[in-house]
Residue, then its C-alpha position, 0 to 999 in steps of 0.5 A: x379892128x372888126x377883121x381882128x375880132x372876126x379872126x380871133x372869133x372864127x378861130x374859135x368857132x372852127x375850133x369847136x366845129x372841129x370838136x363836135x365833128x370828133x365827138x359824132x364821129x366816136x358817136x356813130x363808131x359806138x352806135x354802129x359797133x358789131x354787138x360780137x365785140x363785146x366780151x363773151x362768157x357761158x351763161x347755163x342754158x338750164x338750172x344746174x345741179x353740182x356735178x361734172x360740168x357739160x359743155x351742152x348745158x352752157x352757151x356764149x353771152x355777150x357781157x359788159x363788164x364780164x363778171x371777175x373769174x367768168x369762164x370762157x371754155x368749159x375747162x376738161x374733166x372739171x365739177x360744179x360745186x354749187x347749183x346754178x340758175x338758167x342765164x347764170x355766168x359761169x366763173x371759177x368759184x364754181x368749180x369745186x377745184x377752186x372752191x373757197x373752203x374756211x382755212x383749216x377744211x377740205x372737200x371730203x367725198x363719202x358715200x352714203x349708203x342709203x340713196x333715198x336718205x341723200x336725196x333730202x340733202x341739197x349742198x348747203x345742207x348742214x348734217x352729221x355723219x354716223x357709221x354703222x358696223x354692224x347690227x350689235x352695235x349702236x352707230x357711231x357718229x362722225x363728222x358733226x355738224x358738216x356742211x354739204x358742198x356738192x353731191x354730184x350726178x350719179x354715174x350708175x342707176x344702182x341705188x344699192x351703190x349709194x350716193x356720193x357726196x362732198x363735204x367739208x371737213x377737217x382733215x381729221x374727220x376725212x381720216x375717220x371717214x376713209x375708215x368708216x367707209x372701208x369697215x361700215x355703212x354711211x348714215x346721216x341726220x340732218x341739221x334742221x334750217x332755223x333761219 
């Protein structure tokens, strides 16, 4: 009767011996697992303005669980369409190629010609555009009330060249713009935030 019990026990006893070793055992492989396995993902090393991404400007972070869409190699000849905070992950939605637009709009680029006036605008900024044909004529306005998505670093130091911005637009306002570009000189007014 007492060795039964004794048996019947101690088959528990090594049952539960046997548990807290696999437990320790998974315990100590995490504790001493090499932090590189977790998965990486580029962070910006520095706030960042939209413009043509660089490699220089992002480094590898190790991030449990990475963020959806996270980049993991700085794709070629693609655009930030968004700013970004130093330590910030870079994910797909920050491209301007896959940047998510309200059914009906496309990313329209202008050029304004006036580089000082596009300096008061930040994406986000909410303007309308006018065009201007000549000095007997009163300026003709265009693309109201549209937002402004990225403004990309210039690639000359010409302020006569103007400021390339991006828009979003109906495709309407993008053929009106392509004419107005051709034919007169981009202005702009700016909606005032009231929030």
């Amino acid at each position: 009767m007492i060795q039964s019990w004794l048996s019947r026990h101690g088959r528990r006893r090594r049952l539960v011996a046997a548990a807290l070793a696999a437990v320790s055992v998974v315990a100590a492989f995490a504790a001493t697992r090499p932090a590189g396995s977790a998965p990486t993902v580029l962070v910006a090393s520095r706030d960042l303005s939209p413009g043509p991404l660089n490699a220089a400007d992002f480094h590898p972070a190790a991030l449990v669980p990475p963020p959806t869409g996270a980049i993991r190699t700085i794709p070629a000849g693609q655009t930030l369409a968004t700013p970004m905070r130093k330590g910030e992950p870079l994910t797909d939605v920050r491209l301007l190629a896959s940047y998510r637009l309200p059914p009906g709009l496309v990313a329209t680029p202008v050029r304004i010609a006036d580089a000082a006036a596009a300096a008061l605008i930040s994406p986000g900024s909410t303007i309308t555009l006018l065009a201007a044909y000549d000095a007997s004529t009163p300026a003709r306005r265009l693309a109201e009330d549209t937002t402004v998505l990225s403004i990309p670093k210039p690639t000359t130091t010409d302020d006569d060249a103007g400021t390339l911005i991006v828009l979003a637009t109906t495709p309407t306002q993008a053929a009106d713009l392509a004419t107005a570009q051709a034919h007169a000189r981009l202005s702009l007014t700016i909606k005032p935030n009231l929030r």
